[in-house]
N, C-alpha and C positions, 0 to 999 in steps of 0.2 A: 596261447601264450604270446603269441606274434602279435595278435590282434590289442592281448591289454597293453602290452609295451608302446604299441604304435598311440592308442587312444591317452594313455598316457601324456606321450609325449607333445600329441596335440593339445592335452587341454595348457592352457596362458595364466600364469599365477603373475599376478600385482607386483611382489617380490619375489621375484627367480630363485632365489637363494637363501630364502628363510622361512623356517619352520611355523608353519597355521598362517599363512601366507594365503587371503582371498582370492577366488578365482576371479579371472579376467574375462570380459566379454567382449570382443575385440568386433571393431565395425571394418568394414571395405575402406578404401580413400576416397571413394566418394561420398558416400553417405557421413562418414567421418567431418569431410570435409562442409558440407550441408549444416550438420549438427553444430558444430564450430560454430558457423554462419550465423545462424537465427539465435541461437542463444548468447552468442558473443553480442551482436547484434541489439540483444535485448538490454544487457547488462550497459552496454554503452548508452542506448535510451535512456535507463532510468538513471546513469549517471548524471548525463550532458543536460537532459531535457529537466530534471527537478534543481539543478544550479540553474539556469537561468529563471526558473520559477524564483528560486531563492535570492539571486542578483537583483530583479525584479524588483522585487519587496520591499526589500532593505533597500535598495540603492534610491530608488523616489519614492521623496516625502511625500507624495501625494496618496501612495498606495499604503501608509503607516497607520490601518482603520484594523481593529479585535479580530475582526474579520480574516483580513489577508493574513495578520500576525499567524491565527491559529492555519492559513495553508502554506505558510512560512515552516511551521515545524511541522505539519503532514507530510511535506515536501522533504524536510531534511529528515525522515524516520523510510522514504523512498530512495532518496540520494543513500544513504546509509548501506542500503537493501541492495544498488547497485555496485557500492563500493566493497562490503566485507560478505558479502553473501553471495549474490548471481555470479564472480568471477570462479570464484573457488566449486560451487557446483556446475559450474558450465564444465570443466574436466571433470568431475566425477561423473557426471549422469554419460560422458561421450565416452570417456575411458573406463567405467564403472570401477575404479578404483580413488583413493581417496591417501591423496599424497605430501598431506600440509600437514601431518601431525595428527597426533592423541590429543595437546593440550588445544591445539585450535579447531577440532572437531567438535569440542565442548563449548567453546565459545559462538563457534559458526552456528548454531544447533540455538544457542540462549542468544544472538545476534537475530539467526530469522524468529524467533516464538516473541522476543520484545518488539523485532519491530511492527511484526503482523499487529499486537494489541494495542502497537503507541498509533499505528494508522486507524484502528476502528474506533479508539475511545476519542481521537479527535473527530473522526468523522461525526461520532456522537453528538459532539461539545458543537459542532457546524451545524448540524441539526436543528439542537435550541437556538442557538445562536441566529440564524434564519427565521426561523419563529418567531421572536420578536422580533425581527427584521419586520418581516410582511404582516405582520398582527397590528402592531404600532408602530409605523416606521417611524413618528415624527420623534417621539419618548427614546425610538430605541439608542440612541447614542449616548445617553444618560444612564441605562439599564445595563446593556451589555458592554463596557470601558475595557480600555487596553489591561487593567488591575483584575478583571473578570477572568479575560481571554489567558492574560497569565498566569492567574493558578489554573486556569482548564491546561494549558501546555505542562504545567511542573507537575498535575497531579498526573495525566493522562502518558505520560513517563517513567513517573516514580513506582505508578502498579505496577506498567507493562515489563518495567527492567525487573523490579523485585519479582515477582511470579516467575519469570522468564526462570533468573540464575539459581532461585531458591529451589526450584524443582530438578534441574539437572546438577547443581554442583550439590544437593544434598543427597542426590541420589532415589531421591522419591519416587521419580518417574518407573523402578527399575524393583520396586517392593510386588512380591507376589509371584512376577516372571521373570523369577533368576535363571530357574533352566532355558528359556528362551533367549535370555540374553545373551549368556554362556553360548548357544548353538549359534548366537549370529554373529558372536567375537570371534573377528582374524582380522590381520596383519594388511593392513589396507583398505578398512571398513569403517566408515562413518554413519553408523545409526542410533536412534535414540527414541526406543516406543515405551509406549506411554501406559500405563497399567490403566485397569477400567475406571478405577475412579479421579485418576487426572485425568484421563479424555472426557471424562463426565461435566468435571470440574472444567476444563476446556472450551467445550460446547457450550454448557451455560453461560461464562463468560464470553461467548459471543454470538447466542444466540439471543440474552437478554438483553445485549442491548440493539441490536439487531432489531428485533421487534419493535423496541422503544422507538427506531429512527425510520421504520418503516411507517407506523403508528403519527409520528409529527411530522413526516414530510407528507405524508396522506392527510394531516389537517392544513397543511401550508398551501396545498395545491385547492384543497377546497375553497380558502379564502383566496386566493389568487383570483380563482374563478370568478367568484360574487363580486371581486373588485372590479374584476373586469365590464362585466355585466356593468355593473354601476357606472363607471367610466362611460361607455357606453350610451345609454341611457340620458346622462347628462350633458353627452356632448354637443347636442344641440343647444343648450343652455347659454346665456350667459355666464362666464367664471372669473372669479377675484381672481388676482393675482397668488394670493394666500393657497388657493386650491388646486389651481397650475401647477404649482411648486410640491402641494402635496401628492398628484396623480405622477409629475414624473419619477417622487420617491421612491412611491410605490412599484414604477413601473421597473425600474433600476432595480430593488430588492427581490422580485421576481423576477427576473434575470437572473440574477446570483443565487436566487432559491432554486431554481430550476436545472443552474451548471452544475451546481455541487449536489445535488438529488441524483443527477446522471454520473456522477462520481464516486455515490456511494452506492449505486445500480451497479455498474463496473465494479467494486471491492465484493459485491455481493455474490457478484453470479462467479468471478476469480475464485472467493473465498469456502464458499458453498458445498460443491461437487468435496472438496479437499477434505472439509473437518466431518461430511458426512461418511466420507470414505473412513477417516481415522477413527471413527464412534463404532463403525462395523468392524474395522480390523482389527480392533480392540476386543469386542465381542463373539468374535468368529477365530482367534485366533491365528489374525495375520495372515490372509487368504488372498491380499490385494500382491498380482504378476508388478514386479518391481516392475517397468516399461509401463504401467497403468501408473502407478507412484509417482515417476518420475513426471511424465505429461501434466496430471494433477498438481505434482508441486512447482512446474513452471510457466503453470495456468497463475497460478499464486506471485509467482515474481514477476510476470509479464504485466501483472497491477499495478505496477513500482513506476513503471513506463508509462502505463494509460494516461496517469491524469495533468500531466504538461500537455499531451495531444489534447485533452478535452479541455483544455483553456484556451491554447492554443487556435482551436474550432471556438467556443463561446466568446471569449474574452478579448475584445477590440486593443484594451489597454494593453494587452501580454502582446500580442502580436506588433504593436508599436516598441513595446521594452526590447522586444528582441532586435528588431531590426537597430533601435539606439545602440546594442551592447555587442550586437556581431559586429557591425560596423564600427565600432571603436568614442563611437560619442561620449560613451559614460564617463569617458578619462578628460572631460572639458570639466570644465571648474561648476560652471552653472547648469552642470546636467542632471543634479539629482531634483529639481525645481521643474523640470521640465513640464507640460500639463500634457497628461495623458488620457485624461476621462474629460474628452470635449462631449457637449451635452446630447450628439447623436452618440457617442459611445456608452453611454451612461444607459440609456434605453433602448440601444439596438435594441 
């Protein structure tokens, strides 16, 4: 009797004082402290590091190409993911309780499901987009136009929000596993699983297109190659001026084919592990140790962060924009004119 009183006592409820009240899983202050650490840490990454991506962009007119537009809104669907998402799970995953509310667990829930689909289906549109890059570089500024790149931004959006809030605020996700759901409601709990045929429906959409962008960057690289080759080849030759001009298009669109390929490497191997975990725990009946879940889904938000580092390493122009905007330059009158893509930077 001593003993259950005592065990009792030890176990940590989320709310002390109210009934169906989640249990707590309390860490040491060290590790507590740790955990803080790298996941606050992460969240400020992806805030700080996709606004300068973003400041970038827009601020010089030099970098206003279909191109940058569509890493303009990949970037602000990452900043997003730092702002209403990695803060609010960085306490829940350290404190394992869930302290912002019912109504903003529902939104935090359709906040990360939109922005994971608004980053893949751009990644997508970056994909083509590169393609005609290094297929035709000379045509492509005719082919691929900022009026292109805009409907790839408004529709790659418009799916990832509608799917997102239609399946949680209608309750879909929640048809079939009422009793499970009911077992996992208490008073401090933020979960939202997915019945087998939205995870099904889930995977597809991101395995389909997945494929597609694995499929066109595996043909981007094979011409890269032959260009290269040929480049090569020729460059003992005499060359017009005309062709000068077309080798180093080329060479600049491989570049940029090559950064954001490694961009959507990183969303890949991030993404991966997570929606094949979610297809099983779907199937198996939610067998995934919450501590596996959690690492998994902030393998997932530490993607939000990667890809200002991988520009940051590729991209000559970004590493000049920052230094213009940390230092205060962008606030002169004639700094959005600035030239930043001098012709070693074009073909590092």
């Amino acid at each position: 009797m001593v003993n259950n009183s005592a065990q009792a006592a030890a176990v940590e409820l989320c709310y002390e004082n109210v009934n169906g009240s989640c249990i707590k899983t309390s860490y040491s202050p060290g590790p507590r402290a740790i955990l803080y650490t790298v996941l606050g840490f992460g969240a400020v990454l992806a805030m700080f590091g996709n606004l300068l991506v973003i400041i970038a962009i827009l601020h010089f007119k030099q970098l206003h190409t279909p191109t940058n537009f569509l890493i303009v809104s990949l970037a602000c669907a990452d900043f997003l993911v730092g702002v209403t998402v990695m803060p609010f799970s960085t306490v829940r995953s350290v404190e394992s309780c869930w302290y912002f509310g019912e109504s903003y667990c529902k939104f935090h829930t359709c906040f990360d499901t939109s922005f994971c689909f608004a980053s893949l289906f751009h990644l997508c549109c970056i994909s083509v987009d590169r393609y005609i890059a290094v297929t035709d570089p000379l045509t492509y500024p005719t082919k691929f136009t900022v009026l292109v790149s805009g409907i790839c931004i408004v529709l790659s959006w418009f799916f990832s929000i509608t799917y997102s809030f239609s399946i949680f605020y209608s309750g879909a996700n929640e048809e079939g596993i009422e009793d499970l759901v009911v077992a996992l409601t208490c008073v401090g709990g933020c979960q939202a699983p997915l019945n087998q045929n939205w995870v099904l429906l889930c995977f597809l959409l991101f395995f389909i297109p997945t494929v597609a962008m694995v499929f066109i960057y595996g043909k981007i690289f094979l011409v890269a190659k032959h260009q290269a080759r040929k480049i090569e080849s020729s460059a003992s030759h005499a060359q017009s001026s005309s062709e000068s001009y077309k080798e180093r298009v080329a060479k600049r669109e491989r570049k940029a084919a090559k950064t954001l390929g490694i961009a959507m490497t990183a969303f890949l191997v991030s993404w991966l592990p997570y929606i094949i975990d979610a297809v099983i725990d779907a199937y198996m009946n939610f067998i995934t140790p919450p501590y596996v879940y959690e690492i998994l889904v902030w393998c997932v938000y530490y993607n939000s962060a990667m890809n200002p580092l991988i520009y940051a390493f590729f991209y000559p122009w970004f590493r000049k924009a920052i230094k213009l905007i940390i230092s205060g330059k962008v606030l002169r009158r004639d700094s959005s004119t600035i030239n930043l893509l001098s012709e070693e930077a074009d073909i590092e």
